[in-house]
N, C-alpha and C positions, 0 to 999 in steps of 0.2 A: 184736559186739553189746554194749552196754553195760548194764556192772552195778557195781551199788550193792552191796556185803558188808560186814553189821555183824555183829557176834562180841561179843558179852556175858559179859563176867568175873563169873559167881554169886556169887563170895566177897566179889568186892570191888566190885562191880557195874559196874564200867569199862566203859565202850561201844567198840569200835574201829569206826573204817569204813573198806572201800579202797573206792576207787573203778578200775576197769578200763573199757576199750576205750572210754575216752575223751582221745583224747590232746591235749596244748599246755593251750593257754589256757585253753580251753574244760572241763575237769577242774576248772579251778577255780572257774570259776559254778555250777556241779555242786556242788561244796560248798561255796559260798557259801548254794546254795539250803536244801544241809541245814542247814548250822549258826542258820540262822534259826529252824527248824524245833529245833531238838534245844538251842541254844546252842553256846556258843565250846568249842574243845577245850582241853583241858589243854598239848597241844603237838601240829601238824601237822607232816607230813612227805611231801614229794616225790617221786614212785615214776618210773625212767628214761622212764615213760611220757609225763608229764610234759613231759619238755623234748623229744621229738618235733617235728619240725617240720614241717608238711604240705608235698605234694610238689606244687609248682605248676608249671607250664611256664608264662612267657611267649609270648604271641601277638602277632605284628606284624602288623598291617594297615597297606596302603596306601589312604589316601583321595585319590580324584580331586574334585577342587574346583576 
């Protein structure tokens, strides 16, 4: 299931967010959508979640024509 976790620094008021159980590419529209919402980060970073690659099988069909 996918989740959004921000963690807010009181002192210094630093915002963090991970983002989890959302893996590749698609992670990163995810936070493309927050940072519109909140603004650009100070620095982003890439969790092995990340570079994941979905598991696709190839299917061959034969077409009769």
């Amino acid at each position: 299931m996918p989740e959004i976790n921000f963690t807010l620094d009181e002192q210094t008021g630093e915002l963090e967010m991970k983002i989890a159980g959302v893996p590749g590419a698609q992670c990163a529209d995810v936070a493309k959508l927050v940072t519109e919402i909140l603004g650009e980060p100070e620095r982003a970073e890439n969790t092995q979640e990340f570079y994941v690659r979905a598991n696709v099988k190839p299917q061959v069909q034969n077409r009769k024509g």
